[in-house]
N, C-alpha and C positions, 0 to 999 in steps of 0.2 A: 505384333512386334512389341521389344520392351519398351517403355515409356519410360524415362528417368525423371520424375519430379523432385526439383531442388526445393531445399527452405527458400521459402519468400523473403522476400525484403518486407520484411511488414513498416515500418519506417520509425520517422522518430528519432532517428540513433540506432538503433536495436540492431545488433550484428551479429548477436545467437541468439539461439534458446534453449531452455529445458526439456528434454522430453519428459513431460508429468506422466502418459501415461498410452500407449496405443490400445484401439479401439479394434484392432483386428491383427490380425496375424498371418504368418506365412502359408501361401496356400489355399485363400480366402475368397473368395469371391467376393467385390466390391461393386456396387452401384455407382455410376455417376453421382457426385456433388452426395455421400455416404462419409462420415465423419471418419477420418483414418486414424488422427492422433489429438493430443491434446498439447499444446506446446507452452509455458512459461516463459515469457522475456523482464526485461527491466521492468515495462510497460501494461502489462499486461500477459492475462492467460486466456488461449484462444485456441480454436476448435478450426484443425484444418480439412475440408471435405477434397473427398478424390476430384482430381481435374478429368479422369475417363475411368469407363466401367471397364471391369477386365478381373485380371487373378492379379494377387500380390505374392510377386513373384522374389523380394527380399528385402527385407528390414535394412537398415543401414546403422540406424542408431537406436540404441536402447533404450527401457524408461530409465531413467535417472541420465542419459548423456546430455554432452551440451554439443548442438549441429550449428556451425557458423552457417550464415545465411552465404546459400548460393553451394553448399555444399549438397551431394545426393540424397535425399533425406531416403526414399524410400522407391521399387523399382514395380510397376507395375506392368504385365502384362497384357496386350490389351484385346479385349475380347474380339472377335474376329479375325483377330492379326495385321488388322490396316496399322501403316507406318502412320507412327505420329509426326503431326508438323510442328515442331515448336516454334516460336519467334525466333529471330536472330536475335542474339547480346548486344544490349542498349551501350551508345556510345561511352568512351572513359568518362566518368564522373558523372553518368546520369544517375538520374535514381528515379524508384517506383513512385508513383506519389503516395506519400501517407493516407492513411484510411479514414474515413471521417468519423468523426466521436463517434457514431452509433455504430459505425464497426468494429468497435474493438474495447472487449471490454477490461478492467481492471482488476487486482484483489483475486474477489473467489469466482467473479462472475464470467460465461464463455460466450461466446460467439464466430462466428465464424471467419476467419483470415480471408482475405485477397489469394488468388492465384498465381503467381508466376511459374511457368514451366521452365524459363531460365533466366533469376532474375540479373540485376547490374552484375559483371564481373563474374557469371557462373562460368569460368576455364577450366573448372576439373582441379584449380587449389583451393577455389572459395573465395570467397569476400576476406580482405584482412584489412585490419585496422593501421594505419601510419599516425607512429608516434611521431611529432614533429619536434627534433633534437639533434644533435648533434649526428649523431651515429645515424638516422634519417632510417634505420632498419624495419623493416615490416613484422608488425607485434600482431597478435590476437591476443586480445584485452577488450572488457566490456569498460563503458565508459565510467564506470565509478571508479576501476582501478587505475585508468588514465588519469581521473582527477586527483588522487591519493600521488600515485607518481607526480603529476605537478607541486602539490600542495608538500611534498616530501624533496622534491629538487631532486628524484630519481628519473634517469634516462631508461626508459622501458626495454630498447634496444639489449641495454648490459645486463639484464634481468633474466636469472634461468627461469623457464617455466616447469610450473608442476602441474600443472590443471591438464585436465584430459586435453587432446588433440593441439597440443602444444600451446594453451593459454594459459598466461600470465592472470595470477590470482593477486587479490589485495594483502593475503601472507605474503606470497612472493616477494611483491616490490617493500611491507615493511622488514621482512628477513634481511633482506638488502640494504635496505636505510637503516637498520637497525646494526646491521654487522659493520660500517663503515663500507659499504660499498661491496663486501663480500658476503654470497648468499651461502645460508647455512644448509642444505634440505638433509628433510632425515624421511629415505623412504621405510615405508612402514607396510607390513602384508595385512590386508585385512581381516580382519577376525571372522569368522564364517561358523565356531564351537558355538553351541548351544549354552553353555555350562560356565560359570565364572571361573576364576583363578581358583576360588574354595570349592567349585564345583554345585554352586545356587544356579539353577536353572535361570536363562536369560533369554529375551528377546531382543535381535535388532532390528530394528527400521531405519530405514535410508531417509535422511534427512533430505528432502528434495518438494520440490513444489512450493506450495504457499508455503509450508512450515519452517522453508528454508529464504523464502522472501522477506517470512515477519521476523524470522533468527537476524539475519541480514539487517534488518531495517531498526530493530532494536536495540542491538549493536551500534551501529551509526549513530543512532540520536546520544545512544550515551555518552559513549567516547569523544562526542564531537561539542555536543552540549553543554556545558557548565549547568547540571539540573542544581535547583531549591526548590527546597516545599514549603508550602505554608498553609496552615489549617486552622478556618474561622466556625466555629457551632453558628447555625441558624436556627431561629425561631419560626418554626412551618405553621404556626396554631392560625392564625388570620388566613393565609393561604390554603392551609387544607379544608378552610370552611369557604373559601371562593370558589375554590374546584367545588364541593360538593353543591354550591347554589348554580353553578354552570354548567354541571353534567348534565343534566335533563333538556337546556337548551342546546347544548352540546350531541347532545342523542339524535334531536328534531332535526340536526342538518348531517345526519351520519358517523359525528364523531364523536370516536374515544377518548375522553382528556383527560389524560395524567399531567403529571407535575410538569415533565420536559420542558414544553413548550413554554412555560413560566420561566423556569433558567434561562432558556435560551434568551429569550427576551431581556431580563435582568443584566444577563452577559452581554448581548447588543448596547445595551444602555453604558456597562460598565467599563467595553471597548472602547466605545466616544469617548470618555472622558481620559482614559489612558490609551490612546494610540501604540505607544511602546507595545503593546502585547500582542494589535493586530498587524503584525510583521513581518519579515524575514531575513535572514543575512542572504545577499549575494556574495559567494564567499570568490567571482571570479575575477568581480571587480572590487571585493570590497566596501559594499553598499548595502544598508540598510532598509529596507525597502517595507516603507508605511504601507497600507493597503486602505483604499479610500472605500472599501467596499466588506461585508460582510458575511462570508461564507461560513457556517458552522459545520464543522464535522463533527457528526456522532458515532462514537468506538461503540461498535456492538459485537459479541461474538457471533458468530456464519460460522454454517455444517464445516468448513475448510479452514477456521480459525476467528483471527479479527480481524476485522473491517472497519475500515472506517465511510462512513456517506456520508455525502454533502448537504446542507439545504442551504441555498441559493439565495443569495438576497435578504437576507433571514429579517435585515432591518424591515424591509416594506412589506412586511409578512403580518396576517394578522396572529391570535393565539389561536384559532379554530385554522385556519389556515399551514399556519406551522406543526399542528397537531396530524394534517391530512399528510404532509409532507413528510413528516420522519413515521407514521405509519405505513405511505409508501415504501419507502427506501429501505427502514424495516424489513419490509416483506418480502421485496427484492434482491436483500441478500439474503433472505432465510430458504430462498427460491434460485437463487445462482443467474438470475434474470437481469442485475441492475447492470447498467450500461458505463460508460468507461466515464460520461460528465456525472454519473451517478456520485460515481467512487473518488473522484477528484477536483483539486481546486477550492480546497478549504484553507482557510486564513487565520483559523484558532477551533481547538478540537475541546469536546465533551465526553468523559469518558464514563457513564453509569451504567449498573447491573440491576437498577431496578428494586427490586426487594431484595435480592441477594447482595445489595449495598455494601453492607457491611459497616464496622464503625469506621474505619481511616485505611487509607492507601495512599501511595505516592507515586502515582501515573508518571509512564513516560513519554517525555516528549512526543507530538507528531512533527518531526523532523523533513522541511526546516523553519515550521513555527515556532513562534517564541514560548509558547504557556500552552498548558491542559488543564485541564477541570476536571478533578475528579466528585461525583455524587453519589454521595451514601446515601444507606436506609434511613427513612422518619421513623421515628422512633416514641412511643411516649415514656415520659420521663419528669421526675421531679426537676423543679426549677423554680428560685426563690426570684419574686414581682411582688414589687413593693415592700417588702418585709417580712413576706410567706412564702410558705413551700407551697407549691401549685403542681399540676400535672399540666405539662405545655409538650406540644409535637415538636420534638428537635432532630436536626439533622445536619452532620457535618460537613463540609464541601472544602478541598482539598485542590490547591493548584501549583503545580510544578511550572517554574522558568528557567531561560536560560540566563543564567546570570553574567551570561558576556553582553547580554542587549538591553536588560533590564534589570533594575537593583531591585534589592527586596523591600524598599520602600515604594518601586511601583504595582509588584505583585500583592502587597498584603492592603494599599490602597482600593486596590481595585477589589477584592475580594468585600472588604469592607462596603465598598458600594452596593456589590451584586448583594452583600447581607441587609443592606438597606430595605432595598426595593424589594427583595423576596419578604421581607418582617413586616412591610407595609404595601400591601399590594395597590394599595389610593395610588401610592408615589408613581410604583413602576407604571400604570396605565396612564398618568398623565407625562411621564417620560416619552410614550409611544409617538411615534410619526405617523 
C-alpha cells in the first residue's frame, strides 16, 4: 500500500523548508531509515531517512522547492503491500517536541530529522502560519518575514504572495510597505538560454541551500546594522617568538598552536572591559542584551560555504585548550559532522583566513552581534622603534560595529586593548582567569 510521509515538524518555529537536494528518485527502491532527502529550514539542514522500505512511488517536491511542514513530501510504496498505520493528528495546537541539540544540525552540517508520518495539522492543506492582525487571515510566511511585516506595520493578510506554493516572501511584504500599501509584482519567465543578451556563453545556478542561507543572512546584517570599521596595525614580533618557544610543549600534549588562540584570548580580555560589544539588540522588546558570558565564533570557510563555530566558554579556556577546540570545530565543518551547539550560540565572532589573510577587510557583521574581527596575515615589514628602521612581524586586525549599540569610541577602544595584550604577551597571561 502507498504510505504518504509528510514534512515533519521538526520544531523551533520552522514551518518549511528547502529541498537542497533528494538522495533517490522515482522508482527506487528504499531501505528503512535510507536517507531520502536533504531539507534546509531557518534552523538548520538535515537529512531525512525513510520511515518504511518500499519503492518511491512519487516525488511531491523538487530540489529547490519550499514543502510547508505537514504537507505530502514524498509517496512511498511499501514493500509487501501491508497498509501502513499512521498515528492520528495530534490535537489543535499540539506540537512535535523539538529535537534535541544533537539532532539537529546547523550551517553546512546534516544529520538526521525526527519522523512524523502525520505531523500537527497534517489535513491535506498543511501547516499555515496565522498572522495575528486585523484581517486575522491565514498567511504562509516564514518567520523572518513575519518579523519584517511587524517591524514594517504591514498586515500579512493584505499581502499578495509570490513565493512558490502560495508564500509570502520578505520582497513581498517590502513591495507593499514600499508601494503605500499597494504591491507591485512583476512576473518574470525564467531564463533557461545558455547564451547572454551578446551571445557569451553562460551558466546558471539556482541560488538555493546554504548559498542562499548565507545570501540571506548577509543581507540582513547589513541592511539592518549600522556597520563601522576600524583598523589598528599590531606588533606580532614578541608573540610570534612565544608561539615558537610553545610549540614543542604544545606538540608533547598533541597540539597545533597557531596564533588564533592568542586572539581569542586577547579579545576575551578586551570584551570585559567593553561589554557594549559582547551583546545583542532584542529588536522584539527593544532591549539590549549584555551577555555575561563568552562564546566566540570563528568564520571559516566549509565545502558548502561559511561557517561560523562556536568555542564555548572561551574565558575558562586555557591557550592549549582553546587551540584543541577550534581545531575540533575546524575539522567538523571541513567534515560536515559539527552538531547544531557546534554552530551556534556565539556572542562576538572572529573572522580569519589564516595566511591568506590578506592586508585589510571589513567583515560583516554576525547578525545579531554587535562587532566582528577581522585577522590578517603577519607579515614582515619595516618598522621605525626608537629612532630606526627595524624589521618587526606586523599584522592588521580589522573590526566592524554596529553603530546603533556602540560608538566608535567603543569599537577603536577595544581594538586598542586587544593591540595591547597581543604586543605584550606578559600583560595578556596575567589578564588570564
Amino acid at each position: 500500500m502507498a504510505f504518504d510521509f509528510y514534512m515533519p515538524d521538526i520544531g523551533e518555529g520552522v514551518v518549511e523548508g528547502e529541498i537542497v537536494g533528494w538522495k533517490v528518485k522515482e522508482g527506487e527502491t528504499v531501505k528503512l531509515d535510507q536517507v531520502l532527502v536533504e531539507v534546509m529550514t531557518d534552523k538548520a539542514t538535515v537529512e531525512l531517512p525513510s520511515p518504511r522500505a518500499g519503492v518511491i512511488k512519487k516525488i511531491n517536491f523538487k530540489d529547490g522547492a519550499i514543502c510547508p511542514v505537514g504537507k505530502v513530501l514524498v509517496v512511498i510504496e511499501e514493500a509487501g503491500g501491508a497498509q501502513a498505520s499512521a498515528p492520528p493528528p495530534p490535537p489543535p495546537h499540539a506540537h512535535a517536541p523539538a529535537p534535541s541539540s544533537s539532532a539537529l544540525s546547523h550551517a553546512s552540517s546534516h544529520t538526521h530529522a525526527p519522523i512524523a508520518a502525520r505531523p500537527a495539522a497534517a489535513t491535506g492543506q498543511g501547516i499555515q502560519v496565522v498572522d495575528a492582525t486585523q484581517s486575522r487571515e491565514r498567511v504562509l510566511a516564514t518567520p523572518a518575514t513575519r518579523k519584517l511585516a511587524r517591524q514594517l506595520g504591514v498586515e500579512l493578510g493584505r499581502v499578495p504572495a509570490t513565493g512558490k506554493h502560495g508564500r509570502v516572501t520578505t520582497d513581498d511584504v517590502k513591495r507593499f510597505d514600499g508601494n503605500g500599501g499597494t504591491a507591485i509584482v512583476k512576473h518574470q519567465a525564467p531564463v533557461a538560454s545558455a547564451k547572454s543578451a551578446l551571445g557569451y556563453a553562460e551558466e546558471r545556478v539556482p541560488l538555493r541551500g546554504m548559498r542562499k542561507k548565507i545570501a540571506e543572512a548577509m543581507a540582513r546584517s547589513v541592511h539592518t546594522a549600522a556597520h563601522f570599521t576600524y583598523v589598528e596595525e599590531i606588533d606580532m614580533t614578541e608573540l610570534v617568538a612565544v608561539r615558537e618557544r610553545a610549540k614543542a610543549r604544545a606538540a608533547e600534549r598533541g597540539v597545533k598552536l597557531n596564533y588564533l588562540p592568542f586572539i581569542v584570548k586577547a579579545i576575551v580580555s578586551g570584551l570585559k572591559k567593553f561589554p557594549a560589544l559582547n551583546a545583542s539588540l532584542d529588536e522584539a522588546t527593544q532591549e539590549i542584551v549584555l551577555k555575561k558570558y563568552y562564546n566566540i565564533g570563528i568564520a571559516a570557510q566549509g565545502p558548502n560555504g561559511l561557517v561560523v563555530s562556536t568555542v564555548r566558554d572561551a574565558d575558562l579556556r586555557s591557550i592549549f585548550d582553546l587551540s584543541r577546540e577550534i581545531d575540533r570545530l575546524g575539522e567538523a565543518v571541513r567534515t560536515n559532522t559539527a552538531t547544531r551547539d557546534d554552530l551556534t550560540g556565539s556572542t562576538f565572532t572572529v573572522s580569519s583566513l589564516g595566511k591568506l589573510g590578506g592586508v585589510l577587510a571589513t567583515p560583516i557583521i554576525n547578525f545579531p552581534e554587535v562587532a566582528i574581527v577581522g585577522v590578517h596575515k603577519i607579515e614582515e615589514k619595516p618598522a621605525v622603534r626608537g629612532g630606526q628602521i627595524v624589521i618587526r612581524q606586523l599584522m592588521n586586525l580589522s573590526i566592524s560595529v554596529d553603530h546603533r549599540l556602540a560608538d566608535g569610541w567603543d569599537g577603536a577602544m577595544f581594538l586598542q586593548e586587544v593591540k595591547g595584550l597581543l604586543e605584550d604577551p606578559t600583560t595578556m597571561f596575567m589578564e588570564m582567569v
